[in-house]
N, C-alpha and C positions, 0 to 999 in steps of 0.2 A: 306195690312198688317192686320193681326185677331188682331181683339180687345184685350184687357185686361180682359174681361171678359169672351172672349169665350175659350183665351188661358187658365187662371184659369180653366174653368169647363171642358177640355181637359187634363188639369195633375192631377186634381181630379179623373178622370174617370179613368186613365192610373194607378194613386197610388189606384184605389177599383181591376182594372183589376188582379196589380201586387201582393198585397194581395192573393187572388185568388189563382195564381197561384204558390205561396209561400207554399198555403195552399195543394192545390193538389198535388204537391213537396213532404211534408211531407209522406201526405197520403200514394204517392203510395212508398215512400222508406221503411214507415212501412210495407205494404203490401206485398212487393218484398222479403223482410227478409221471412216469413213464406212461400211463395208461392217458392224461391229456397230451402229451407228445404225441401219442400211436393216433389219438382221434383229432389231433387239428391235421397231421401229416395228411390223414384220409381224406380230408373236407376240398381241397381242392381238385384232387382226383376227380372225387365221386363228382364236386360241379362242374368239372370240367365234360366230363363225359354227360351231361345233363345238358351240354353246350351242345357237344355235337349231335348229339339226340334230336334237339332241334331242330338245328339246322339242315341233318338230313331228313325230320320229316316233316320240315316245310318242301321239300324238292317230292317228297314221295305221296302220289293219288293213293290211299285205301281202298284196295279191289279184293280179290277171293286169292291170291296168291302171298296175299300183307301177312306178315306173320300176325298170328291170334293174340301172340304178346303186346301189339299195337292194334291192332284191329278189334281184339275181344272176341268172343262169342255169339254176339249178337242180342245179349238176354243180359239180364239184371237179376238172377234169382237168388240162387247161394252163392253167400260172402263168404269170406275165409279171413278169418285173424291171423295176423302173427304177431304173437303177443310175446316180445323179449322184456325177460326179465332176470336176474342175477340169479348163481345158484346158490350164496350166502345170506343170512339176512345178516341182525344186528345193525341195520343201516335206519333205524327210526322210519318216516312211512316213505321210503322210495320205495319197494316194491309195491307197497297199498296203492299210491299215485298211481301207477302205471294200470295195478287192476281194475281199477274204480272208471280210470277211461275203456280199459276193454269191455264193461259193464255197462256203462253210459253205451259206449258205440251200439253194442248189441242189444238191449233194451232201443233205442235207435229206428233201428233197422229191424227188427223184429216190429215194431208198435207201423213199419211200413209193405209188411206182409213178407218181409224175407227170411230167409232160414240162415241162418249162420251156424258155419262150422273154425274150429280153435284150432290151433298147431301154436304149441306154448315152448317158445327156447329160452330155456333155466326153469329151474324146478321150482321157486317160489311162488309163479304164480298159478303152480298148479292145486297147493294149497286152500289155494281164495275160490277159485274157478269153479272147482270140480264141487265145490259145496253147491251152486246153483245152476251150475250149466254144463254138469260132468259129462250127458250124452252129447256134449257137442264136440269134444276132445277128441282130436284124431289121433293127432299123436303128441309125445315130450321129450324135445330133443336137449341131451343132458348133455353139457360141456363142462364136468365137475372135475373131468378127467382134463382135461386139455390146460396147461399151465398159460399161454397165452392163444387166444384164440385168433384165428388169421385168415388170411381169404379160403384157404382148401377147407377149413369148418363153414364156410359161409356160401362158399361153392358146393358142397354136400348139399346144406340146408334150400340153395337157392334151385337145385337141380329134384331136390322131393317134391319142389313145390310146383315144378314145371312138369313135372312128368304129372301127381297131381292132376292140374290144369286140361292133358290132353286126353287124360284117361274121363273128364268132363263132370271132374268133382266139385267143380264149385267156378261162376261166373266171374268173379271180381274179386281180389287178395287186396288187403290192406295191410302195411304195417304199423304196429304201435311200440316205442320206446321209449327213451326217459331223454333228451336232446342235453348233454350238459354247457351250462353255461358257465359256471364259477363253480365255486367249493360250495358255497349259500341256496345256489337255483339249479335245480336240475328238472326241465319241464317235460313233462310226455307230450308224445307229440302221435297224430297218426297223419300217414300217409298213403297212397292209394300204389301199389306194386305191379298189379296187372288188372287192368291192360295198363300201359305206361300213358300219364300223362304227359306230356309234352312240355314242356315249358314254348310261354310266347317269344320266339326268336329275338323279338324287338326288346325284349327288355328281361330282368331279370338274366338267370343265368343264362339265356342266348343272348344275352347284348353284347353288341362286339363281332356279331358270328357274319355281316353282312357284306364280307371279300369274297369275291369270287373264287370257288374252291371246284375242280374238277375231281369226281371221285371214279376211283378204277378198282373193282368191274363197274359196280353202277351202284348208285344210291339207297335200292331196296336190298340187292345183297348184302350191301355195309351192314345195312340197318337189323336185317335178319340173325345177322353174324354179334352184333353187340349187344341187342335188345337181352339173351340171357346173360351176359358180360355185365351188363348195367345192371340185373335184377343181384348180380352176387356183390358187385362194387356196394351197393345201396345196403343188402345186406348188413355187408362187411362195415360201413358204417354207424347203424343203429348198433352191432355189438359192441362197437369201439368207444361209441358216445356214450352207450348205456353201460360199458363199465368202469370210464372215467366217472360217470356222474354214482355209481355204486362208491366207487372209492370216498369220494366227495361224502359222499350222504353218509358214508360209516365213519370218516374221520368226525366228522359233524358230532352224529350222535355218541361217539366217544368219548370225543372233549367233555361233553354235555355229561355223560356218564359220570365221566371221572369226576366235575365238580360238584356236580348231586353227591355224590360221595366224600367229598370230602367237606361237605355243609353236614353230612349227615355223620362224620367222627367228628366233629365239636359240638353236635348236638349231643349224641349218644356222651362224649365227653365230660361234656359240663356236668349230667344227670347222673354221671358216674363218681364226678368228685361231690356233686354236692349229695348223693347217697351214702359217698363213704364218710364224708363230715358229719353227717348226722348220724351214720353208728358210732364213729367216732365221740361226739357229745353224747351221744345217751349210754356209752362207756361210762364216759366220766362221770353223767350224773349218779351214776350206780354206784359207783366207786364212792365217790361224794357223801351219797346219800347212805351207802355203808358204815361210814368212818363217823357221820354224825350218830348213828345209829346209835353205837360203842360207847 
C-alpha cells in the first residue's frame, strides 16, 4: 500500500496537472472562436472562385497553350501530397486522422504502380510519416513562427508547389486536411490541386453561373491568370479549416483531460483517507493494546 505521503505528492501533482489543462481548455475555446470566423469568412471566397473556374472552363477548348495547371501533364505517374497538419499536438487523434489518410492515399496509389512524393505543412505529421515513408519527403514547411497564418503563407506554399510542377516533379498534387465541421467532427478530407478539377457548371458550385458573361481579354487568359490565384485561395483554406478544427480537437481533448483528472483526485482521494484511517486505527489499537498491557 503507498504511503501517505507519496499518495499526498501524487493528487498534488494530479491537481497542478488538472490546472493545466483547465487552462489550455480556455485557451484553445478562445482561440477556436476567431480561428472558425477566419475559416467560414474563407468558404465563400474560395466557392466562389470555384464558380468562376467553371464557368470559364466550360467556354475554354484544352489545346498546347491551356495552362498545365488545367490541362496537366499528360501522364499519371508521380503524385504529390500535401499533407496539412497543426504544428502543436495535445489535440487527441486530429493530427493521427489526418495521417492515417495520407497513408491510406499512398498505400492507394502506390499498390497502382505510382510513386508518390510528400510536402508535409506543420510539423506534426512529420512525426508519423517520416517513420515509413521518410524518402518520399521533399520538404516541411513550418508555420510555428507565424502567429496567424494568412494568404502570403499560402501563397509561398502554393507558388513551391507550382514552380515544383514545372520543373516536372510530380504529375498530379493532391491536398489532404482535416475540414472542420463543429467542435465534435473534424474530418480529413483529400482533394485533387493540380491539375484543377473543374467543378460541373450545372450544378454544385457552378450552379447559378448560366448568365451571359462577356470576358475581356478572353477567357483562357482569365483562366491562366486565376488557375495559380485558386491554387493559393484553396490553400489558404485547408490552413484555416485545419486550424479551426485543431482548436476544436484541443478544446475537446482538454475538457476530456481535466475530468479524467479530476475522477482521478477522488480516487487517489478516497485511498488516501481511507490509508490514513487505518494508520490511524492501528495507532489506537497499539495504544489500547499497551495500556491493557500494564
Amino acid at each position: 500500500m503507498p504511503s501517505l505521503k507519496s499518495l499526498k505528492m501524487r493528487i498534488n501533482s494530479v491537481k497542478s496537472t488538472q490546472k493545466i489543462t483547465k487552462a489550455m481548455k480556455m485557451v484553445a475555446a478562445a482561440k477556436l472562436r476567431r480561428a472558425q470566423e477566419r475559416a467560414e469568412a474563407a468558404r465563400p471566397y474560395a466557392s466562389r472562385m470555384e464558380s468562376v473556374l467553371a464557368s470559364l472552363g466550360g467556354k475554354v477548348t484544352v489545346g498546347p497553350q491551356t495552362s498545365k495547371l488545367l490541362a496537366g501533364t499528360g501522364q499519371d505517374r508521380v503524385h504529390l501530397l500535401v499533407v496539412v497538419t497543426s504544428e502543436r499536438g495535445l489535440a487527441g487523434g486530429f493530427n493521427t486522422n489526418i495521417s492515417r489518410l495520407a497513408r491510406k492515399t499512398i498505400e492507394e496509389l502506390e499498390a497502382q504502380g505510382k510513386t508518390v512524393k510528400l510536402l508535409l505543412v506543420g510539423k506534426k505529421s512529420r512525426a508519423v510519416l517520416s517513420r515509413t515513408h521518410k524518402s518520399a519527403i521533399l520538404d516541411v514547411v513550418d508555420l510555428s513562427a507565424v502567429k496567424i497564418p494568412g494568404f502570403p503563407e499560402a501563397q509561398a506554399i502554393a507558388a513551391d508547389i507550382i514552380a515544383r510542377y514545372d520543373r516536372g516533379e510530380f504529375d498530379v498534387a493532391h491536398l489532404l486536411y482535416s475540414n472542420f465541421r463543429s467542435v465534435l467532427l473534424q474530418e480529413p478530407v483529400a482533394t485533387q490541386l493540380i491539375p484543377v478539377k473543374l467543378p460541373d457548371p450545372g450544378s454544385g458550385a457552378g450552379a447559378g453561373i448560366s448568365a451571359a458573361v462577356e470576358y475581356e481579354p478572353d477567357e483562357e487568359a482569365i483562366l491562366n491568370e486565376l488557375l495559380p490565384r485558386n491554387l493559393s485561395v484553396q490553400l489558404l483554406r485547408a490552413i484555416l479549416e485545419n486550424a479551426a478544427g485543431f482548436y476544436g480537437a484541443q478544446m475537446t481533448a482538454m475538457d476530456n483531460a481535466t475530468r479524467n483528472a479530476g475522477d482521478m483526485i477522488k480516487r487517489l482521494s478516497l485511498v488516501y483517507n481511507r490509508t490514513r484511517q487505518a494508520a490511524i486505527t492501528k495507532e489506537l489499537i497499539e495504544i489500547i493494546s499497551g495500556a491493557e498491557a500494564l
